[in-house]
C-alpha positions in Angstrom: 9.6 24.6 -43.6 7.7 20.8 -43.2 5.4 20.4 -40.7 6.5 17.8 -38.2 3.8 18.2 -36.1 1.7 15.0 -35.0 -1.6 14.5 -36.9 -4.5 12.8 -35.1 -8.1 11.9 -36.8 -10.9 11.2 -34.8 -14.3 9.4 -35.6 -17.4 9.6 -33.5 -20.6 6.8 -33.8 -23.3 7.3 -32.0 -25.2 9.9 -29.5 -24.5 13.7 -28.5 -22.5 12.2 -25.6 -20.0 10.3 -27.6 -19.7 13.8 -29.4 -19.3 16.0 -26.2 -16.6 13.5 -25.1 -14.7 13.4 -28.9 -14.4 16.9 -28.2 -12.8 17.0 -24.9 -10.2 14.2 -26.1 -9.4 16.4 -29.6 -8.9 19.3 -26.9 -6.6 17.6 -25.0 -4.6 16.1 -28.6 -4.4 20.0 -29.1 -3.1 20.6 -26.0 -0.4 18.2 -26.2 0.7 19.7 -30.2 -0.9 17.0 -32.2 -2.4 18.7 -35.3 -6.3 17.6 -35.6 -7.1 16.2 -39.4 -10.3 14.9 -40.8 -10.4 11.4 -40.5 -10.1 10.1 -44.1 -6.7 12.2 -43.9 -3.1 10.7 -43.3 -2.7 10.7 -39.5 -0.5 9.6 -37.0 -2.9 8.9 -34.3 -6.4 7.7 -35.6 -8.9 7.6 -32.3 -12.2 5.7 -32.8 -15.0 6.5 -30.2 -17.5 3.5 -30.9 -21.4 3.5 -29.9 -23.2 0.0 -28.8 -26.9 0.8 -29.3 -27.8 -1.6 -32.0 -26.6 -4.7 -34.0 -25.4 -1.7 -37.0 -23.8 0.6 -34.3 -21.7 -2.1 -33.6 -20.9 -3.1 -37.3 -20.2 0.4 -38.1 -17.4 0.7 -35.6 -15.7 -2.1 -36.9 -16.0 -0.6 -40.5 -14.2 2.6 -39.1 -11.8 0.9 -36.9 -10.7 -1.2 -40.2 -10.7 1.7 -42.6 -8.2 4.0 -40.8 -5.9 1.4 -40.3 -5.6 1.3 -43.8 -4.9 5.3 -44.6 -2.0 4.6 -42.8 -0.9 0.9 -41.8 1.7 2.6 -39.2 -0.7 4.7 -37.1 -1.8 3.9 -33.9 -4.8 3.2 -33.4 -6.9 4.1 -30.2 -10.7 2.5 -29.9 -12.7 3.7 -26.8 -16.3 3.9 -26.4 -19.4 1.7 -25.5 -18.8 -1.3 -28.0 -15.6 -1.5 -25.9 -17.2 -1.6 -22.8 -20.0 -3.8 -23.9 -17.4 -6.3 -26.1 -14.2 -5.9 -25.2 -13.0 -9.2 -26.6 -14.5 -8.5 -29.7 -12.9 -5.3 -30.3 -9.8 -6.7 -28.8 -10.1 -9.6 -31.7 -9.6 -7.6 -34.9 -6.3 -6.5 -36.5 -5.0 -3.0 -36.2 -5.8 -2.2 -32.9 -3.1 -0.9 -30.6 -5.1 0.6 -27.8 -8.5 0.0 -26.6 -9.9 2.7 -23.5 -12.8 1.7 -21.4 -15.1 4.4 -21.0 -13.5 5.7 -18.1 -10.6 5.6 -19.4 -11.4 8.9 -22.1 -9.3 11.2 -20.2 -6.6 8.9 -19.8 -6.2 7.9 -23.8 -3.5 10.6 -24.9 -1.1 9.3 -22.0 -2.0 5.8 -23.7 -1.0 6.9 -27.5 1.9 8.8 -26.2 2.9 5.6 -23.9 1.8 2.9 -26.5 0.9 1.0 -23.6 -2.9 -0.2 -22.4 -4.3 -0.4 -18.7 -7.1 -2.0 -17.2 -10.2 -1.0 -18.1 -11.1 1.6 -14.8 -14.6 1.0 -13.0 -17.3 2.3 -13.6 -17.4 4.2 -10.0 -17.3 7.9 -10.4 -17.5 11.3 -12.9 -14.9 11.1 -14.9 -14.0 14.8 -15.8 -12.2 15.6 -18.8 -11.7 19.0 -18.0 -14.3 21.4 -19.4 -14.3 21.2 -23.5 -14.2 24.9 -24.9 -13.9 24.1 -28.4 -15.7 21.9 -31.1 -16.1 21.5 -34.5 -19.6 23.6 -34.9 -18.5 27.2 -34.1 -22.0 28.0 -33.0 -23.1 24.9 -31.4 -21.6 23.3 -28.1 -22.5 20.3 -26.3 -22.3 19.9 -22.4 -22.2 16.5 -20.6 -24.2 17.4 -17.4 -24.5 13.5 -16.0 -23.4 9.8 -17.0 -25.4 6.8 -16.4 -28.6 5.4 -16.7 -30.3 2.9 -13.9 -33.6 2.3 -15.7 -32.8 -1.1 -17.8 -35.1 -0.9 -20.5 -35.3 -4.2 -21.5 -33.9 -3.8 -25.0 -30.8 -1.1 -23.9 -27.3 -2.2 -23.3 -26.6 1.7 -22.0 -26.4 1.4 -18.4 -24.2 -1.6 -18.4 -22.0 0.3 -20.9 -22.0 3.5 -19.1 -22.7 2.6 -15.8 -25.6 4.2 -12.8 -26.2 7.5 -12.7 -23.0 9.8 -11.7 -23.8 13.8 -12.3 -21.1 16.9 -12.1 -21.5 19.6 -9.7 -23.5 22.9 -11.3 -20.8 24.8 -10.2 -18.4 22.4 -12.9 -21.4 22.7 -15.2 -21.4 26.4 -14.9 -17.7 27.2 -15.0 -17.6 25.4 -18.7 -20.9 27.3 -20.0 -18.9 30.2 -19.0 -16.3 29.1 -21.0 -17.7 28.3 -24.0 -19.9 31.8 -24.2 -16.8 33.8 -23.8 -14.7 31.4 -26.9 -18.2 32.7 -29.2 -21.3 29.7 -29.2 -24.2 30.6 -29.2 -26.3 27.3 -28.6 -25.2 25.6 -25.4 -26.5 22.3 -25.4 -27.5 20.0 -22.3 -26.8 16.5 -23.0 -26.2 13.6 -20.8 -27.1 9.7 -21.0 -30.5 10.6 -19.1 -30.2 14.0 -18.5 -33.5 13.6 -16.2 -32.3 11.8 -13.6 -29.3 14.3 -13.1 -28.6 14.1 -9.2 -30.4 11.1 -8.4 -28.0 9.8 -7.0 -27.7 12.3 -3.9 -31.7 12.4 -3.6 -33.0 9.7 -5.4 -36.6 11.4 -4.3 -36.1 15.0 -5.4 -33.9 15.4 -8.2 -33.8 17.0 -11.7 -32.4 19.3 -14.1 -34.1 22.3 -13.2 -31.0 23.8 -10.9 -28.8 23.5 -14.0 -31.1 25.6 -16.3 -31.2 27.7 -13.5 -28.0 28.9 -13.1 -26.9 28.9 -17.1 -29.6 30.7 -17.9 -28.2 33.7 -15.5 -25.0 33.4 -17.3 -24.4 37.1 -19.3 -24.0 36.8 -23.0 -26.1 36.2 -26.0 -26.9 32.7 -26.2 -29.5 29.7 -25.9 -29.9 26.8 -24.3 -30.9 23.4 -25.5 -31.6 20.1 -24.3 -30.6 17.1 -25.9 -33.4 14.9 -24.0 -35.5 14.1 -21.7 -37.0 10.4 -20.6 -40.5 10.7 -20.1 -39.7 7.4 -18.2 -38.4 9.5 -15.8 -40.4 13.0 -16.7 -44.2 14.1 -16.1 -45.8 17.2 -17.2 -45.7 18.8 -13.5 -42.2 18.4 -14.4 -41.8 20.1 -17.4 -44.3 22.9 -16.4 -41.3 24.0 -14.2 -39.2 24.9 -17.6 -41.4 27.1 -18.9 -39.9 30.3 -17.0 -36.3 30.0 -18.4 -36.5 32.5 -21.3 -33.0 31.2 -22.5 -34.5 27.4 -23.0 -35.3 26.5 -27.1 -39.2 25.8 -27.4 -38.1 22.2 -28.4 -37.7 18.8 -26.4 -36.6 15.2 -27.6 -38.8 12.9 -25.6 -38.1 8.9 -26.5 -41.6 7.1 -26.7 -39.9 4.0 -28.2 -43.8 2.8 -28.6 -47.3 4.3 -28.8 -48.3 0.4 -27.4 -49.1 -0.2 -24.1 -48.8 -3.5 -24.4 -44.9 -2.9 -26.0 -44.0 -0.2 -23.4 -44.5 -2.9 -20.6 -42.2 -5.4 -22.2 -40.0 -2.8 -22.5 -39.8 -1.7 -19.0 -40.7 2.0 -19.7 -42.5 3.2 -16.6 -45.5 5.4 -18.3 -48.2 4.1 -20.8 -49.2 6.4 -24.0 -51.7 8.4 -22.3 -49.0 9.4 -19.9 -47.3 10.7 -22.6 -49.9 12.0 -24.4 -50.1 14.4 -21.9 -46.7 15.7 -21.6 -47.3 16.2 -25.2 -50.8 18.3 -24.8 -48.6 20.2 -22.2 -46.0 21.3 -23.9 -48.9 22.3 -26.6 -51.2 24.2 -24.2 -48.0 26.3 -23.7 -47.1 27.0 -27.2 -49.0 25.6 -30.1 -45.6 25.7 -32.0 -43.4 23.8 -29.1 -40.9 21.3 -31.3 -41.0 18.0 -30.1 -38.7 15.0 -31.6 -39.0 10.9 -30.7 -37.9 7.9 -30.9 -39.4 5.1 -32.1 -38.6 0.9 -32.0 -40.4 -1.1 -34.7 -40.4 -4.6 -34.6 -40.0 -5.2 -30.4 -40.7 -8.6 -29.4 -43.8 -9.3 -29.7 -45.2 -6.2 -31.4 -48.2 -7.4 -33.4 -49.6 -5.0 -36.3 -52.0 -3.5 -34.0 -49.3 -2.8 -31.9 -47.8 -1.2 -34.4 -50.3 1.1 -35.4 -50.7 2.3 -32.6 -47.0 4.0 -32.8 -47.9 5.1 -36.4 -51.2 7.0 -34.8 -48.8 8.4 -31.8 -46.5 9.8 -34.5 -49.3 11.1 -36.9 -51.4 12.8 -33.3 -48.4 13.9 -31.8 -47.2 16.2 -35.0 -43.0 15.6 -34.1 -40.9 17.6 -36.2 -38.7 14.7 -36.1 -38.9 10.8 -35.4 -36.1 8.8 -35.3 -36.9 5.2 -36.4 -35.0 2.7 -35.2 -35.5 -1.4 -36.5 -35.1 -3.6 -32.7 -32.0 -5.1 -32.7 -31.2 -7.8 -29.8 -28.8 -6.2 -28.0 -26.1 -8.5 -25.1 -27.0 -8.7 -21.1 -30.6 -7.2 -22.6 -34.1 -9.1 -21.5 -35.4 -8.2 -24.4 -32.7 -10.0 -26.1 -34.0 -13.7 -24.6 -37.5 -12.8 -25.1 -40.1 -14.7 -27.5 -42.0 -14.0 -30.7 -38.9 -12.2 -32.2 -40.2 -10.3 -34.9 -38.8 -11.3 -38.7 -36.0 -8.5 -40.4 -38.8 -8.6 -43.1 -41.4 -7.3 -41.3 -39.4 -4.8 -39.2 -38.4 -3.6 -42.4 -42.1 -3.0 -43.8 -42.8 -1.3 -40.7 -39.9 1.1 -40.7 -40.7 2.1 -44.3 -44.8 3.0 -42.9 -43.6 4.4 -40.0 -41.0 7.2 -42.2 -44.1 8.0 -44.2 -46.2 8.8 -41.0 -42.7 10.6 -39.7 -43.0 12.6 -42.7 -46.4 13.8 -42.9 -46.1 14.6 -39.2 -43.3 17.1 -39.2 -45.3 18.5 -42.8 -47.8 18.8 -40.0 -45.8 20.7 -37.6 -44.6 22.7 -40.4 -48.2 23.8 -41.5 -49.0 24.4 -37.7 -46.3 27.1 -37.6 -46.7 28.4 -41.4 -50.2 29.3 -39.9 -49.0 31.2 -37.3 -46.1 33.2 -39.0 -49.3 34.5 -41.0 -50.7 35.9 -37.8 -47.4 37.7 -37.4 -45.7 35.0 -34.9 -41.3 35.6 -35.8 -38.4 32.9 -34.8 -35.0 33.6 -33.6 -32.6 31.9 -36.2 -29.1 31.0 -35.0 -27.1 31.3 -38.6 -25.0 27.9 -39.2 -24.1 27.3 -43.1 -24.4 28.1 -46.1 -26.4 26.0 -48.4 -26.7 26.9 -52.1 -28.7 30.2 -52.5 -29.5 29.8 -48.6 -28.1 30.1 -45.2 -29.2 27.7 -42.9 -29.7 27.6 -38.8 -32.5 26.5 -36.5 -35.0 28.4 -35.1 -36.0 27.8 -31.1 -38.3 24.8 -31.4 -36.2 22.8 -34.6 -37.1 23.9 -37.8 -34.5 24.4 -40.5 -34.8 27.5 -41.6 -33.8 28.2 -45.3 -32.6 31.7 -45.8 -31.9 33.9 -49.3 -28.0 34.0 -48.6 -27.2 37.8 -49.4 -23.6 37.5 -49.0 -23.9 39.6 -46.0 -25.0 37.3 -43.5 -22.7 35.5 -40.9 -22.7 32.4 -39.5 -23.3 32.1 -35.6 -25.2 35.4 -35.6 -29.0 35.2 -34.6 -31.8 36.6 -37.0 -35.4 37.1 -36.7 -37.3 35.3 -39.5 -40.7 34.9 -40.5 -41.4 31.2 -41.9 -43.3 31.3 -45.2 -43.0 27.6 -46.7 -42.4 24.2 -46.8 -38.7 23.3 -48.3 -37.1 20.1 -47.8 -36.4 19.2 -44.8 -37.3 22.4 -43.4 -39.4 25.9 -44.2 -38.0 28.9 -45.8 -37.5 32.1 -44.1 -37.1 35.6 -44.3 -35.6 38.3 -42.3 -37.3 40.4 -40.2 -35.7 44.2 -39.7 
């Protein structure tokens, strides 16, 4: 018999938020019959959820929006995300789209396709919930949006006018999903959120933080782990992070943005802490375990940023030993300060500086590596959550990020945990060996 169910693809650019959210809209395409196809596939329904965060982000999402319309000419097409918010007449201005969602608007886009019909864009005034999201792709990995909304305005980010202030869901909502998910079979629950520091700022704007959240999902029965996706040291100090150190469910591993190891840039960029301040949440995070996994983000090529500048970010990387650093090349972003600013530094030299700054990224995480090889040797063991199978080896992450390469056996599963010791440096991450 044919299958006359509806096919829908979806495509997500951009930050463990946009993914969290792609989720909760393929749930609901599920819920409603639509059959969910990769997104090169012939499809029905083709739903872009587009990222804003540089000048590429945004020429990406044009790329995708273009593409799908040509796997099938007939197929509606359905573009939400922050380049909408940011640019809606842009997005509105090429061919092929029939539907464009504000980010609001998420929950509402399957009653669009189904209606063919757009509304306005909704404000940017409360939580939107989607309902809680109790499937994704990864079978051992969930995310969980715990907050929306940023009110920093970093001089160079178009996020909070994108997304909005700060809005945060009720632990009790928070809870109810992490329930939901252990029982469908993840293992890694992971906390994401646009800032997930400033979660509940905006009922106390003087006491507020993530710490009741870990709280109560860390009390949850099953076997899992929790995860977070970030946290702003803008926003975060050590005293802070000091108070995570009891939850035995919470991965030794943080990503903490530093953007800059300048002073001089972290002022123009309106990030409230200078290097040493974050220096110290580093040493912190160190004094408690010598292995803790911490990940960055880096800008090269700010306004302004002069070559001392800039090595000053290359020795933040190479001091702090990150087992990763994103690099990211400034790009002037709309309704940013940073965008009107002076001394705009030339694609050439941003460019230079991006390739120095991967080879300092490199040698730090080799670092990092090295830092827990010399442990393993004293007998130190990580908890390996299975993902994939790679060649020879099956692959997962232990606690605090490292890739762990394992002999694949045939016997192993994926989303089961392990206990490896880590005896060597292999691409991107360090063999491993099980530990009966």
């Amino acid at each position: 018999m044919t299958n006359c169910r509806k096919k829908a693809a979806f495509r997500t650019l951009g930050c463990k938020v946009n993914q969290y959210e792609t989720a909760g809209m393929i749930e609901m395409f599920r819920e409603r019959g639509y059959e969910i196809v990769g997104e090169q596939e012939f499809a029905d329904v083709y739903v872009i959820n587009t990222c804003t965060v540089t000048a590429m982000a945004d020429r990406k999402s044009r790329q995708y929006i273009r593409r799908m319309k040509k796997v099938n000419p007939k197929a509606v097409v359905a573009v939400t995300g922050c380049y909408v918010q940011i640019s809606p007449e842009e997005v509105s201005a090429i061919d092929g789209i029939d539907i464009i969602a504000g980010m609001n608007e998420k929950h509402r886009i399957i009653d669009y396709v189904e209606g063919a019909q757009q509304e306005k864009v909704a404000a940017l005034d409360e939580f939107v919930e989607m309902g809680p999201v109790t499937s994704a792709e990864n079978r051992t990995r969930a995310y969980i949006k715990v907050q929306e909304g940023c009110n920093r305005f970093c001089s160079y980010c178009v996020i909070p006018y994108a997304r909005g202030p700060v809005r945060s869901r009720p632990v009790e909502n928070i809870v109810e999903e992490a329930k939901a998910l252990i029982a469908a079979g993840y293992k890694e629950l992971v906390l994401t959120g646009i800032n997930t520091a400033l979660y509940g700022m905006e009922e106390d704007p003087d006491h507020f933080g993530l710490e009741p959240v870990i709280a109560a999902v860390n009390e949850l029965e099953g076997e899992f782990r929790i995860r977070l996706s970030s946290l702003e040291p803008a926003v975060v100090n050590s005293d802070y992070v000091k108070k995570l150190f009891k939850y035995d469910r919470l991965c030794h591993h943080l990503h903490m943005s530093a953007q800059s190891g300048s002073d001089a840039v972290l002022a123009a960029m309106n990030r409230p802490y200078d290097s040493q301040d974050y220096y110290d949440l580093v040493n912190t995070l160190f004094d408690f375990d010598d292995c803790y996994g911490i990940s960055t983000d880096i800008i090269v090529g700010f306004p302004g940023e002069t070559e001392a500048d800039f090595r000053d970010s290359c020795n933040l990387v190479s001091e702090c030993s990150f087992c990763r650093t994103h690099i990211f090349k400034y790009s002037r972003r709309p309704m940013t300060k940073a965008a009107e600013m002076k001394n705009q530094v030339a694609p050439q030299v941003k460019n230079r500086r991006s390739d120095e700054l991967e080879a300092s990224a490199k040698a730090a995480m080799e670092a990092f590596f090295e830092i827990n090889l010399a442990v393993a040797a004293e007998g130190r063991t990580e908890r390996v959550l299975l993902e994939e199978v790679n060649g020879d080896y099956i692959t997962g992450f232990t606690g605090n990020y490292i890739r762990a390469y394992i002999p694949y056996d045939g016997k192993l599963e994926a989303n089961t945990f392990v206990s490896v010791k880590l005896n060597g440096l292999y691409r991107d991450g360090m063999t491993a060996e099980i530990v009966i």
